[in-house]
PADRENTI-391825 format. One record per residue (C-alpha): residue in one letter; residue number from 1; x, y, z. Coordinates in pm, whole numbers, padded with zeros to 5 digits. Example, Ala and Ser with C-alpha at 12.3 -4.5 7.8 and 13.67 -1.06 7.14 Angstrom:
% residues 2
A:1:01230:-00450:00780
S:2:01367:-00106:00714
% end
This chain:
% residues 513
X:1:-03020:-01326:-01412
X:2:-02701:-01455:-01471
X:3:-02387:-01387:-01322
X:4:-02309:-01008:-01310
X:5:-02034:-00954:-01148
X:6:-01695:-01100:-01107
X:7:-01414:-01170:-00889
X:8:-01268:-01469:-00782
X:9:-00927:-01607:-00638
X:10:-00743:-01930:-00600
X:11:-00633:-02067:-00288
X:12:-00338:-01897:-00339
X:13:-00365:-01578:-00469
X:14:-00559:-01292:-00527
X:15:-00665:-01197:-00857
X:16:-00739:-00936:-01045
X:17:-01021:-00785:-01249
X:18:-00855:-00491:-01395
X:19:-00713:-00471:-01751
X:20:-00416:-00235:-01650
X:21:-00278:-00254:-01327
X:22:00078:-00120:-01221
X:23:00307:-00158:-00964
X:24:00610:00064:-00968
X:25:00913:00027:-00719
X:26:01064:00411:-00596
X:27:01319:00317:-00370
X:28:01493:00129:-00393
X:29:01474:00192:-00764
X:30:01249:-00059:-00971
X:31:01398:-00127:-01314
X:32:01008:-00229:-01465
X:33:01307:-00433:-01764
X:34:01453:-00101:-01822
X:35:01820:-00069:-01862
X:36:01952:00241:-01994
X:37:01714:00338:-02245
X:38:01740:00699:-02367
X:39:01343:00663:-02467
X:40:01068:00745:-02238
X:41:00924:00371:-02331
X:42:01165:00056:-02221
X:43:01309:-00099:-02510
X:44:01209:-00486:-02411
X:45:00909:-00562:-02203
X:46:01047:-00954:-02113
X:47:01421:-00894:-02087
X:48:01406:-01030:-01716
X:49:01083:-01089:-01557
X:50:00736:-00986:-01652
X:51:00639:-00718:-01538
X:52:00278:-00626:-01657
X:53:00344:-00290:-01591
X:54:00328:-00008:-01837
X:55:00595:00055:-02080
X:56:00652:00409:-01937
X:57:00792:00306:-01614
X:58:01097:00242:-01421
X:59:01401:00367:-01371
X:60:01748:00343:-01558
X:61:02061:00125:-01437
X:62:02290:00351:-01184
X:63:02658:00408:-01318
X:64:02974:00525:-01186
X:65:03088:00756:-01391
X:66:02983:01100:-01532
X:67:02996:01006:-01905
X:68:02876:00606:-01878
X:69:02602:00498:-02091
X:70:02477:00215:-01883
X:71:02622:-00015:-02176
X:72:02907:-00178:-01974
X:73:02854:-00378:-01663
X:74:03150:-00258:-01479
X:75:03046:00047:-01480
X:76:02691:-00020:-01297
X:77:02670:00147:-00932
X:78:02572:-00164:-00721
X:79:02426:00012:-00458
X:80:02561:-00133:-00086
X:81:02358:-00198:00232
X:82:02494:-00305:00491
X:83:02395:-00589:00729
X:84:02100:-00523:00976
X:85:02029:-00137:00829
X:86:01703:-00031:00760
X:87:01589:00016:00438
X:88:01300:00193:00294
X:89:01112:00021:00017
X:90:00890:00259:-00131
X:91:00615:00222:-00443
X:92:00252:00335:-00597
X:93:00040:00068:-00686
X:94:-00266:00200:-00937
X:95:-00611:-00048:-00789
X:96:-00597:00009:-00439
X:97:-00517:-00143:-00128
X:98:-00561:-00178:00214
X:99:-00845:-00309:00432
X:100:-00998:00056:00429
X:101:-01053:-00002:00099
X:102:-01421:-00179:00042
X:103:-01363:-00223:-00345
X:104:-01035:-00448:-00326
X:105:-00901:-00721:-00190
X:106:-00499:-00688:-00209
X:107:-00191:-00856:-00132
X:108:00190:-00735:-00148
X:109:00472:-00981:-00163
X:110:00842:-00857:-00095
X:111:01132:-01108:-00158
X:112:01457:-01093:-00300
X:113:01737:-01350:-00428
X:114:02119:-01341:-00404
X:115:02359:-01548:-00646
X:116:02671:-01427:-00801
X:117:02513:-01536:-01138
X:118:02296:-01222:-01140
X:119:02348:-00947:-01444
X:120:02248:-00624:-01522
X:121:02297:-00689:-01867
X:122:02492:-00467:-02093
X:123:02201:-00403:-02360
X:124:01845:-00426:-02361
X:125:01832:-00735:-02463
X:126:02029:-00952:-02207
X:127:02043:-00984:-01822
X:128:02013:-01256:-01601
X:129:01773:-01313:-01239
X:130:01714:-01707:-01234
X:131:01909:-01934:-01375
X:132:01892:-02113:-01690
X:133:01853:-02456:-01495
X:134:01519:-02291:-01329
X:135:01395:-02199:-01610
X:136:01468:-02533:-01788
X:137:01287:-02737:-01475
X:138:00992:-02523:-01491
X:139:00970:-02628:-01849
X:140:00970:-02999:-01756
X:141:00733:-02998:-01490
X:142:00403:-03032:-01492
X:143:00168:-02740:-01472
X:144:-00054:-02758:-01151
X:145:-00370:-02880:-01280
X:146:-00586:-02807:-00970
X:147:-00559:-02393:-01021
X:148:-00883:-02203:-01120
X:149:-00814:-02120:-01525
X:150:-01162:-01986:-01623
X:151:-01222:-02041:-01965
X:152:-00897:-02012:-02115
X:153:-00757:-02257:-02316
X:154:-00376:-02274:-02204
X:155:-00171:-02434:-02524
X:156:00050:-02633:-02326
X:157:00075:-02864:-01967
X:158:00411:-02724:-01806
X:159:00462:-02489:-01530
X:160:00523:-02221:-01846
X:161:00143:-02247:-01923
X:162:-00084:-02037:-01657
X:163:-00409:-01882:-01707
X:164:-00243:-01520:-01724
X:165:00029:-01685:-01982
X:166:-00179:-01952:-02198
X:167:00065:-01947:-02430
X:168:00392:-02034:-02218
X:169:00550:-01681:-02328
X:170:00898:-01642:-02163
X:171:01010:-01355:-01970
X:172:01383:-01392:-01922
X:173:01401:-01724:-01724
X:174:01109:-01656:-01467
X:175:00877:-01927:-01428
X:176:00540:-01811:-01521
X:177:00368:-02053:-01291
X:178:00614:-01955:-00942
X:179:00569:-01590:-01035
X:180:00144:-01603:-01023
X:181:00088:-01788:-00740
X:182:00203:-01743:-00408
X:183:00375:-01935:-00185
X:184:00477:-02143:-00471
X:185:00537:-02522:-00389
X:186:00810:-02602:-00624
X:187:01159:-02455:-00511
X:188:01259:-02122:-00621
X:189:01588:-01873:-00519
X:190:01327:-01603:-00327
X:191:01340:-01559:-00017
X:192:01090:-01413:00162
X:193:01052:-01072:00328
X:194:00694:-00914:00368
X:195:00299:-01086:00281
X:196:00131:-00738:00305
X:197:-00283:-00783:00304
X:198:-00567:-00660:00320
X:199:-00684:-00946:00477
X:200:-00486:-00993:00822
X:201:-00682:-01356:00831
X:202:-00462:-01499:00582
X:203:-00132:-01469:00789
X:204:-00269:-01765:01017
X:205:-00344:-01957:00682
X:206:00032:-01855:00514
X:207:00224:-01946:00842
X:208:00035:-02302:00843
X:209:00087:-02386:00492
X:210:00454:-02194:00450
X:211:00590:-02120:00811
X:212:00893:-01882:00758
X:213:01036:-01723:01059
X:214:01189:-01441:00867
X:215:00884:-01360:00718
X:216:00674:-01050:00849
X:217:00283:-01046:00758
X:218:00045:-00777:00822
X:219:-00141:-00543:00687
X:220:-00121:-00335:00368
X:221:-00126:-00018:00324
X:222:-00463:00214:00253
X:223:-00440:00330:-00144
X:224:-00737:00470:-00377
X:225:-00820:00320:-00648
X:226:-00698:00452:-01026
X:227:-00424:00646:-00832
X:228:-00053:00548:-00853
X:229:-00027:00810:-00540
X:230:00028:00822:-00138
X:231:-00201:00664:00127
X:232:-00307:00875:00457
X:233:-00124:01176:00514
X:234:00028:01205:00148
X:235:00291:00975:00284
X:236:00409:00717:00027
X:237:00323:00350:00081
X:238:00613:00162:00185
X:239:00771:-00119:00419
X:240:01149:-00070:00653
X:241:01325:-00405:00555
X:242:01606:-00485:00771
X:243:01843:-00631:00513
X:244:01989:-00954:00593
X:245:02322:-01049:00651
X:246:02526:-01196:00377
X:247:02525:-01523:00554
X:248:02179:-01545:00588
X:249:02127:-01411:00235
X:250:02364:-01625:00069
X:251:02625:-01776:00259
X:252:02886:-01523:00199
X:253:03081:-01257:00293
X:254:02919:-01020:00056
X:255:02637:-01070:-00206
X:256:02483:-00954:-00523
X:257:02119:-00904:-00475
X:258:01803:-00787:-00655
X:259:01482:-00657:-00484
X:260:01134:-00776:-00607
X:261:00766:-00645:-00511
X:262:00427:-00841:-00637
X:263:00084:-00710:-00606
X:264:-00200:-00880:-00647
X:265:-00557:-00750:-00615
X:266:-00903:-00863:-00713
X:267:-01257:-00645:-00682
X:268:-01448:-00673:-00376
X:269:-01752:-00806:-00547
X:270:-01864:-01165:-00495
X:271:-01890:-01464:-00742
X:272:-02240:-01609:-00774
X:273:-02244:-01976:-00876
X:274:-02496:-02193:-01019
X:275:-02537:-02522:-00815
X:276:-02825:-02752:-00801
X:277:-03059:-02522:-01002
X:278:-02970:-02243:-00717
X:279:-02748:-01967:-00682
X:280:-02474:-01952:-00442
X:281:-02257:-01688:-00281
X:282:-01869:-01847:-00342
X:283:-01562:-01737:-00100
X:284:-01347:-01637:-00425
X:285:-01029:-01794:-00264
X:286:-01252:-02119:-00311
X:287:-01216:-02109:-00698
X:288:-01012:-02427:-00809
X:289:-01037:-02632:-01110
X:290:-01368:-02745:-01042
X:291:-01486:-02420:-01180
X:292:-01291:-02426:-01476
X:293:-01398:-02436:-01851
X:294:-01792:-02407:-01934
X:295:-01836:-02443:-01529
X:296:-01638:-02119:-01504
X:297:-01843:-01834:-01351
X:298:-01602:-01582:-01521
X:299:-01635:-01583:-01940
X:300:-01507:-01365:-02189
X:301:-01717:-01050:-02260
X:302:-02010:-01240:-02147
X:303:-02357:-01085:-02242
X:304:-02590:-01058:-01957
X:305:-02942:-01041:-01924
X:306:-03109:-00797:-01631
X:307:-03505:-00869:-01769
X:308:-03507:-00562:-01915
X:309:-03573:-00713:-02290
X:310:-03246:-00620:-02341
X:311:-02908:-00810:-02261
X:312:-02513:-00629:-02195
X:313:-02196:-00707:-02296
X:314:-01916:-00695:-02024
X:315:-01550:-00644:-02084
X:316:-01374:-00927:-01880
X:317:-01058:-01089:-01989
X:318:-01044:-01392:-01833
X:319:-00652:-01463:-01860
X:320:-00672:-01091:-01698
X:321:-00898:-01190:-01420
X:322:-00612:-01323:-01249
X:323:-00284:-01137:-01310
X:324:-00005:-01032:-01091
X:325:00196:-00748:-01134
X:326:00548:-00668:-01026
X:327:00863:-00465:-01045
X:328:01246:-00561:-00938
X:329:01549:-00325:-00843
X:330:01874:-00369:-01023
X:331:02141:-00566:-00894
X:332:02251:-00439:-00505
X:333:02506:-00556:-00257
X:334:02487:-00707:00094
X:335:02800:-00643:00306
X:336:02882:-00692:00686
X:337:02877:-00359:00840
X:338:03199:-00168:00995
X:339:03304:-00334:01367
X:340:03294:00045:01456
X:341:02934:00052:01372
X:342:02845:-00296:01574
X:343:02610:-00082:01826
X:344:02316:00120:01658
X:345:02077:00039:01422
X:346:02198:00166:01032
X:347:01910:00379:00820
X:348:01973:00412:00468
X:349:01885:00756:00306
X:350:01854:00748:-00069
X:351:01706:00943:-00355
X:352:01414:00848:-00575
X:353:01320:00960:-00924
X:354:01449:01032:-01200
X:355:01501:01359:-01424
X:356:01209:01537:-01567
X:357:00860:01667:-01453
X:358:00615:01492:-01327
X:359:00409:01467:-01651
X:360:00735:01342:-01801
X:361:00839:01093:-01526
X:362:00503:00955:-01478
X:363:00480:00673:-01381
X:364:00812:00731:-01234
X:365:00854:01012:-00978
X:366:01055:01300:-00979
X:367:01345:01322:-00691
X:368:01301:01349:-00299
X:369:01503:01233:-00033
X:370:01396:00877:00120
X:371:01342:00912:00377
X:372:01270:01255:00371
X:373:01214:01279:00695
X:374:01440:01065:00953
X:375:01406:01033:01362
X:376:01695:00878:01498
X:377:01908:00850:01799
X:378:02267:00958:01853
X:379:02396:00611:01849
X:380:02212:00537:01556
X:381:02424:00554:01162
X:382:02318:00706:00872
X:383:02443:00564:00515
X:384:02361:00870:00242
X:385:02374:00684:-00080
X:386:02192:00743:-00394
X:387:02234:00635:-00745
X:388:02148:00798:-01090
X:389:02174:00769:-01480
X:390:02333:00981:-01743
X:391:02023:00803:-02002
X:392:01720:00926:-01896
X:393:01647:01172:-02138
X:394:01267:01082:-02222
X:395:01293:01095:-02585
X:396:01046:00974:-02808
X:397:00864:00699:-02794
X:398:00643:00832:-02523
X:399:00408:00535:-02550
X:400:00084:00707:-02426
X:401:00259:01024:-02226
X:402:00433:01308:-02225
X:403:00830:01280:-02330
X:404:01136:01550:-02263
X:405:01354:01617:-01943
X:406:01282:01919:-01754
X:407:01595:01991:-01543
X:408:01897:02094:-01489
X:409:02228:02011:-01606
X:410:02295:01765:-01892
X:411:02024:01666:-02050
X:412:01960:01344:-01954
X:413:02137:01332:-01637
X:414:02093:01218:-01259
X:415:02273:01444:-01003
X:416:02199:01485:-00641
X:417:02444:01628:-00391
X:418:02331:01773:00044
X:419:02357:02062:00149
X:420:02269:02214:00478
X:421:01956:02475:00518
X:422:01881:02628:00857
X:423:01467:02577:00784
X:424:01262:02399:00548
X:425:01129:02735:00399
X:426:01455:02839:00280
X:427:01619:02800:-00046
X:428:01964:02890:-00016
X:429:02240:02716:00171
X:430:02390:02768:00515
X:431:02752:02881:00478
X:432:03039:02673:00566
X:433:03084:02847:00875
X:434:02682:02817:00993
X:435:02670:02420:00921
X:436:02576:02224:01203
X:437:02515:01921:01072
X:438:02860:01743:01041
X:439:03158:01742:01329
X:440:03535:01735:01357
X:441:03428:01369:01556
X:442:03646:01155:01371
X:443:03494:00845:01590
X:444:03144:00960:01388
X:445:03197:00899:01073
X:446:03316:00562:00890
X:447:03556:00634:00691
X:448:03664:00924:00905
X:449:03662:01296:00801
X:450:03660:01604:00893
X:451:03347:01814:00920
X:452:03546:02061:00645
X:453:03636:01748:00448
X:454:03229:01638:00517
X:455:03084:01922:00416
X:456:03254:01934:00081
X:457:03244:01606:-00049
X:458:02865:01568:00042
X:459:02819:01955:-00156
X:460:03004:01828:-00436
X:461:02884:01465:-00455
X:462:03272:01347:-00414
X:463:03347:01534:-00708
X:464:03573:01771:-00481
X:465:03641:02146:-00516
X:466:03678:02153:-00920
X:467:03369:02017:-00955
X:468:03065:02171:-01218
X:469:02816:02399:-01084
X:470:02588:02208:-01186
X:471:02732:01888:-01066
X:472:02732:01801:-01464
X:473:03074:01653:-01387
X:474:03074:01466:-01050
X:475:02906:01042:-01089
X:476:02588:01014:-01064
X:477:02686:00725:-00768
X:478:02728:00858:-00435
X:479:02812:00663:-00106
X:480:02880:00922:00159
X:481:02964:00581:00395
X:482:02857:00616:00769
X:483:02749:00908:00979
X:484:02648:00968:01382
X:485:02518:01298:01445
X:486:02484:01519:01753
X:487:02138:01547:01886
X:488:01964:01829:01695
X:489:01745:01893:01408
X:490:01881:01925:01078
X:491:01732:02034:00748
X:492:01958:01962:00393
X:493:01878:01976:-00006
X:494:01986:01922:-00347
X:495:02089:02254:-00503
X:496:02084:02128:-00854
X:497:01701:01981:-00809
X:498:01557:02199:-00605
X:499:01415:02454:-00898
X:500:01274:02723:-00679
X:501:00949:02556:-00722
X:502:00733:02265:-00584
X:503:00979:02005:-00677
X:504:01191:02083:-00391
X:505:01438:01800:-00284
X:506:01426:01854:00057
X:507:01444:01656:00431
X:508:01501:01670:00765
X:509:01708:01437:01024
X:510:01572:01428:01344
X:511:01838:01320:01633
X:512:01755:01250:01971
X:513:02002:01256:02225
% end
């Protein structure tokens, strides 16, 4: 019989099998190219990087005001971390993961990039991530010609030209050859933050051939396969990154910043190859160009022949074999943090999701706290931030799902604000005079405030007292700045999201004394 089954890697990366595979970044928020499209598909598929994700997902550019569109730069929230805090980088990945899972082999790569050249863009059809000059010097060089390509026939010899891209397509100014294969050899502006695996093996191998010292690799994360969901405990797969400082992230005494996540996954089943009249068993990170063209094990909807008198026609896609997926955040800031809050580590607390129902939203999520659930100590900060659009209405196109915007409010709109509940059960907020969470301790917050002045800019999202019931008035930016809290537990939610129902925006902050 011939070969049957198929997987098969470079020395570099994993590949993958699957025809559709998505990764989709929660928090911070992954753009998947959208910017503020008012239609539940994004507008331009290649505007910055390619994604290979569906056209469904991602989440809208954050603004600053109540009644911005997305459509002017100035106007785009930034979101700022400072140096040192913790943040939570959150995502569902659709194959699987993890070493628990027997039908995958996966990888996750986090890095991000600083320059002050980096743009939102102001319409769907604009934006900048890598320069122009990368892009032109991936164009000039040479493709690697030792990388596994199957059977495709790739249509030109530079970097541009990989056996996922044949063609040289661009996507913004990413190099198609850097973004499949990983670590690239050729310089690039990512740095490096996570190499998450199912195979713990390979961190040996990756610190021999690219030693980085900022670098952390270990294992991934257990996910099911066809499931864009949680792994154990129906807690969402994620990684803390402890942002960098500017200086170490470019040099500066602040930077603009943007966020990017690559997985990469192949099946678990073996590639059988024909040598010397015999079959053999092939490591599929083996797989170079000696396999390549009619010596390729992997062929286009081969036929196959089980001597049964009857042969089978499989669906592989041979430039799909071997894909990589990925999602970015919008553009972010790195800033020194306070010399008040020099002692302590800094979490960040944020909100994911964006407005509608979960049939709507999907592949996005709807909102939660992140984390929504925090253990601290008392001489540890809190940053509440979160970020939102007044564009995600969902309208038609809705590709191959469900569109509209369950909610309330404006239609359309983002709006998150905290209030304190005495237990995770209840549903209406503690009065002023019952809240525990926030102090009179001027020397615990940065920029001090009053617990009074506290509680009411954090109910009103800094709106104030005249603002909307609904919060339809206050931005849809928030950035409550630094917090120290008395040991305790404390329970808080968004009264505009929290519906009564199972859609409950709800945490709790855990503080040890």
């Amino acid at each position: 019989m011939k070969i049957t089954m198929v997987c098969a890697a470079v020395a570099l990366l994993c590949l993958v099998q699957l025809a559709t595979c998505d990764v989709y970044l929660h928090s911070p928020r992954g753009s998947n190219n959208r910017l503020n499209e008012q239609s539940a598909t994004r507008n331009n598929n290649n505007r910055l990087f390619d994604s290979q994700n569906n056209n469904r997902g991602g989440y809208n550019v954050g603004v600053t005001t109540a009644d911005s569109n997305g459509g002017n730069e100035a106007q785009h929230s930034k979101m700022q971390l400072f140096a040192k805090s913790i943040m939570p980088v959150e995502w569902t990945n659709q194959h699987g993961s993890g070493k628990d899972n027997l039908n995958v082999h996966s990888n996750f790569v986090l890095q991000y990039m600083c320059s002050n050249s980096l743009r939102n863009g102001q319409n769907t059809n604009e934006g900048t991530h890598e320069s122009d000059a990368y892009y032109a010097a991936c164009q000039n060089r040479e493709r690697n010609k030792g990388l596994f390509t199957a059977d495709e026939d790739l249509t030109g010899d530079s970097a541009t030209h990989t056996r996922q891209n044949p063609n040289g397509n661009r996507s913004g100014n990413e190099c198609p050859e850097e973004r499949d294969y990983f670590p690239y050899w050729e310089p690039n502006p990512w740095k490096d933050i996570a190499y998450l695996t199912s195979e713990e093996e390979r961190c040996a191998w990756l610190d021999e051939v690219a030693p980085d010292e900022n670098r952390y690799c270990g294992p991934s994360q257990y996910s099911r396969d066809n499931h864009l969901g949680n792994t154990y405990g129906g807690y969402p797969i994620m990684y803390n990154w402890t942002v960098p400082t500017p200086q170490e992230a470019c040099g500066a005494a602040s930077c603009q910043c943007v966020l990017r996540l690559r997985y990469n996954i192949s099946t678990a089943d073996s590639v059988w190859i024909e040598e010397d009249g015999e079959l053999k068993l092939l490591d599929y990170w083996l797989l170079n160009a000696t396999y390549n063209d009619e010596f390729s094990p992997l062929q286009n909807d081969p036929y196959v022949d089980i001597d049964v008198d009857q042969v089978f026609k499989l669906a592989i896609n041979t430039a799909q074999t071997a894909r990589t997926f990925q999602d970015r955040t919008h553009i972010f800031r790195i800033v020194e943090r306070p010399a008040a809050a020099n002692k302590g580590e800094i979490y960040n607390v944020i909100v994911r999701g964006k407005r509608g129902n979960i049939v709507q939203t999907y592949p996005a999520v709807e909102y939660d706290f992140v984390p929504n659930h925090l253990h601290i100590k008392d001489s540890d900060w809190v940053h509440f931030q979160w970020e939102g659009s007044n564009t995600h209405d969902n309208n038609p196109n809705g590709g191959d799902g469900q569109t509209g915007d369950d909610g309330e409010g404006t239609g359309g709109t983002d709006r998150h604000n905290i209030v304190q509940i005495m237990d995770m059960h209840e549903n209406y907020p503690a009065a002023k005079n019952k809240v525990t969470m926030f102090t009179d301790n001027g020397d615990m917050s940065i920029p001090s405030r009053t617990r009074d002045q506290l509680i009411l800019q954090f109910a009103t999202a800094g709106k104030g007292a005249d603002v909307d019931p609904l919060l339809n008035n206050a931005s849809p930016y928030f950035n409550g700045g630094l917090l120290r809290f008395n040991p305790g537990t404390y329970h808080y939610m968004c009264t505009r999201n929290n519906n009564f129902s199972n859609r409950g925006q709800k945490a709790t902050l855990v503080v040890e004394g």
